[in-house]
C-alpha positions as semicolon CSV with decimal commas, in nm:
position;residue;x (nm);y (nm);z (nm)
1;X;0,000;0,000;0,000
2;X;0,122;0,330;-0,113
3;X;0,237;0,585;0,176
4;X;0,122;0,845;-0,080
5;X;-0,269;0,963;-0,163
6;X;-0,174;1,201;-0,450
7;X;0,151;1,345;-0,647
8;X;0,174;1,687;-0,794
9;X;0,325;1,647;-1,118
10;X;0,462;2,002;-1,278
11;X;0,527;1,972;-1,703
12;X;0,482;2,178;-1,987
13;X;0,158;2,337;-2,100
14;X;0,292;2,372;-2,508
15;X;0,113;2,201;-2,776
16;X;0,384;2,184;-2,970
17;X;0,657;1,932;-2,876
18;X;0,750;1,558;-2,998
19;X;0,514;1,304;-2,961
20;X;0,701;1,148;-2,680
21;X;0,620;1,384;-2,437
22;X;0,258;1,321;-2,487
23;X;0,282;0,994;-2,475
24;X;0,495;0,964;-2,135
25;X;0,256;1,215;-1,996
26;X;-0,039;1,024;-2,095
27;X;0,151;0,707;-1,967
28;X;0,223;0,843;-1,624
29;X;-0,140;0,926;-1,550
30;X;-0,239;0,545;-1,632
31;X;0,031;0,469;-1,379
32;X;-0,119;0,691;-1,101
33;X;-0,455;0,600;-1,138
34;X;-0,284;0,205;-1,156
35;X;-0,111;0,261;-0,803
36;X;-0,411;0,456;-0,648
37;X;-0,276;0,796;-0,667
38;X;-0,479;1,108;-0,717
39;X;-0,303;1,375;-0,959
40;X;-0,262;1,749;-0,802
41;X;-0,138;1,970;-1,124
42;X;-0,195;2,303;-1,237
43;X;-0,549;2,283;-1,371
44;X;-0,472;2,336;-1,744
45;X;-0,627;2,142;-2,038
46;X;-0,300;2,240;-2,265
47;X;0,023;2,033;-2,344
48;X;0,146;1,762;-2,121
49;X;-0,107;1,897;-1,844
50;X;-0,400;1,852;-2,034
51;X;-0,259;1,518;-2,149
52;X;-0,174;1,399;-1,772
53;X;-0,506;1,492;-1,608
54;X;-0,696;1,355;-1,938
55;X;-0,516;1,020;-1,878
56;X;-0,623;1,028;-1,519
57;X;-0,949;1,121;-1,584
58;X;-0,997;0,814;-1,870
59;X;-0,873;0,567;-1,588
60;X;-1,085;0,686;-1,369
61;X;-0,852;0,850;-1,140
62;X;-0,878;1,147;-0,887
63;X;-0,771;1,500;-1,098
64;X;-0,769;1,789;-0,951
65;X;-0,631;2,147;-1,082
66;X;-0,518;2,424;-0,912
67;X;-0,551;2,760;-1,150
68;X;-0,493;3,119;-1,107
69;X;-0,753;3,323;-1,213
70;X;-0,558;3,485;-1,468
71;X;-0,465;3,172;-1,676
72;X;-0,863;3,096;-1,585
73;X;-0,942;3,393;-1,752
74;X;-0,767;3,281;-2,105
75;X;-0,946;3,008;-2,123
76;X;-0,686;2,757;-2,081
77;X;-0,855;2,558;-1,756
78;X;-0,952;2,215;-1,768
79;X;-1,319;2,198;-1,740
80;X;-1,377;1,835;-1,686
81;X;-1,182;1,770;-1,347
82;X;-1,280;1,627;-1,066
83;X;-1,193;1,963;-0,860
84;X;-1,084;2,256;-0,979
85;X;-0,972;2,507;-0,770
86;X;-0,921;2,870;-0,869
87;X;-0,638;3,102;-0,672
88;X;-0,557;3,384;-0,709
89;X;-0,151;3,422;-0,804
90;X;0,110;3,167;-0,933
91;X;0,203;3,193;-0,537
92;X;-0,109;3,070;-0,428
93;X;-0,165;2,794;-0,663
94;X;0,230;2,687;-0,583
95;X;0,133;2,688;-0,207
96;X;-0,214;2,508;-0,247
97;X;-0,048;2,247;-0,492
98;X;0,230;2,158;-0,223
99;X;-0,017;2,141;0,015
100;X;-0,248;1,877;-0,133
101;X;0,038;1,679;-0,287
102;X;0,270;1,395;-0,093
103;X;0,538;1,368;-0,346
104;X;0,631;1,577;-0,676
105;X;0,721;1,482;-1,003
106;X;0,812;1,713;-1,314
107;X;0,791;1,609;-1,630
108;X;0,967;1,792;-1,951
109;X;0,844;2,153;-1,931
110;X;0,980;2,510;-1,944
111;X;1,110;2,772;-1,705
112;X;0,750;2,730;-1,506
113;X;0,794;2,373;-1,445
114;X;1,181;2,416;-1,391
115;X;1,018;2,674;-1,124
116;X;0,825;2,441;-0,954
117;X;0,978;2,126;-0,908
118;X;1,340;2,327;-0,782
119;X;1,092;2,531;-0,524
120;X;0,979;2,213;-0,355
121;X;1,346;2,058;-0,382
122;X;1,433;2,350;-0,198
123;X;1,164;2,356;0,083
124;X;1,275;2,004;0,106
125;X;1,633;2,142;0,184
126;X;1,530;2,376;0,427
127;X;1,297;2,169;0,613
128;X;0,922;2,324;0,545
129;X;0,839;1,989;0,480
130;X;0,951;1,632;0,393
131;X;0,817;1,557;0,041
132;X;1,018;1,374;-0,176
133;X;1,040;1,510;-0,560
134;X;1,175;1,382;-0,918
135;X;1,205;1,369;-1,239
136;X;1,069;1,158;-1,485
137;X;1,375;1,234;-1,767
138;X;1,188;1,126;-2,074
139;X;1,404;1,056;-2,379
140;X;1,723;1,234;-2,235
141;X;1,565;1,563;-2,133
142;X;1,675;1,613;-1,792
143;X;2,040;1,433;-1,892
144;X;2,183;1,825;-1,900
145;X;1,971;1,939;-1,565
146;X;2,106;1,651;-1,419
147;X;2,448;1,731;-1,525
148;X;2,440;2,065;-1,406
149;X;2,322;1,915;-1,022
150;X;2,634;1,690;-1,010
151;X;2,851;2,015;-1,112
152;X;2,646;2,216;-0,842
153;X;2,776;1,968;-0,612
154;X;3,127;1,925;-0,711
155;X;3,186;2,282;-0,674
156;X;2,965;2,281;-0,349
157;X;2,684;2,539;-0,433
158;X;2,477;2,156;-0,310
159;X;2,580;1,985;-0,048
160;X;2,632;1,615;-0,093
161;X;2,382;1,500;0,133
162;X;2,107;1,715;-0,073
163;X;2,220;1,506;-0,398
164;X;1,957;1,295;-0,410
165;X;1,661;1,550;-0,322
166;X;1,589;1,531;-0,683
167;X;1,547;1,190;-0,812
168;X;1,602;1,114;-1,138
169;X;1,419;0,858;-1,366
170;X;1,374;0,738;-1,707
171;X;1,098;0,497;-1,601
172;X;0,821;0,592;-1,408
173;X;0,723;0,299;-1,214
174;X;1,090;0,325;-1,133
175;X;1,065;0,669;-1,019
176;X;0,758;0,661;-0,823
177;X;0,933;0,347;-0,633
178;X;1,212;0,533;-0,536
179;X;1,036;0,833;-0,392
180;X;0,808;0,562;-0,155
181;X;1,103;0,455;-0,050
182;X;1,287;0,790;-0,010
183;X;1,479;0,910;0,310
184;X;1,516;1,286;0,329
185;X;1,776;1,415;0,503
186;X;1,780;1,593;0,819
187;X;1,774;1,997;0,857
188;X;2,006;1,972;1,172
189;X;2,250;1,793;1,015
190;X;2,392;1,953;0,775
191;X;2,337;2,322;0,875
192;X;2,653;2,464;0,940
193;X;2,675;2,628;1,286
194;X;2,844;2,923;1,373
């Protein structure tokens, strides 16, 4: 049985990337509603959002969006969720997402979902809360992101420790698996004390 009730999942809202994409967004969604999960995401019916939640919602599954009023307003919410809750900044719907979510996954996506998933990594860091989060690095594109975290760590912008506060996955049963079985580190023990 799952320790998890529902994962956020943060990915691109374009129409207009490869194939792939859709498909492993579509994919993951089957896989939630599989292991009993509930989708939190960010309410839209475009790009790999509208394909997740659709997936979800074909399965049967538990979607639920969290929109700001603004992106409401041009006409890019999902209409046919099972909740969807309207905020009113990208703060807000950030907060409320984190809130109702027990583990975060980003799929590909732009500087928004780049945004999102590091902002929970980093509350993770800090200690506001004790969520685990990945990525699901469909057809190589995290490879450079993830390259970039071992550099952050080699010249010690990232502590060692804090490595694996971003898991990284090319298969999402995989990935999922990991973060159940995740063990976050500690704030007290790595703070450095004066």
């Amino acid at each position: 049985m799952s320790r998890f009730r529902r994962v956020a999942v943060y990915c691109g809202s374009s129409n207009h990337v490869p194939a792939v994409y859709f498909d492993a967004a579509r994919e993951f969604g089957e896989l939630l509603v599989r292991r009993g999960l509930g989708l939190v995401f960010g309410g839209g019916r475009v790009g790999l959002m509208g394909a997740v939640a659709d997936a979800v919602l074909a399965a049967g599954g538990e979607a639920i969006g969290v929109i700001p009023h603004k992106l409401r307003d041009l006409e890019v919410a999902h209409r046919g969720l099972t909740e969807l809750l309207e905020v009113d900044s990208m703060h807000a719907r950030k907060s409320m997402m984190a809130s109702m979510a027990d583990a975060f996954v980003a799929l590909p996506g732009g500087f928004g979902t780049l945004d999102e998933i590091f902002e929970v990594t980093t509350w993770n860091q800090l200690g506001y809360h004790k969520k685990p989060a990945g990525l699901l690095n469909v057809d190589g594109y995290f490879d450079g992101l993830e390259g970039f975290i071992r550099h952050a760590v080699d010249a010690g912008f990232v502590r060692n420790v804090h490595r694996d506060l971003l898991l990284v996955d090319a298969d999402p049963a995989s990935l999922l698996d990991r973060l159940e079985a995740a063990e976050l580190p500690d704030l007290q023990k790595w703070i450095d004390k004066p």
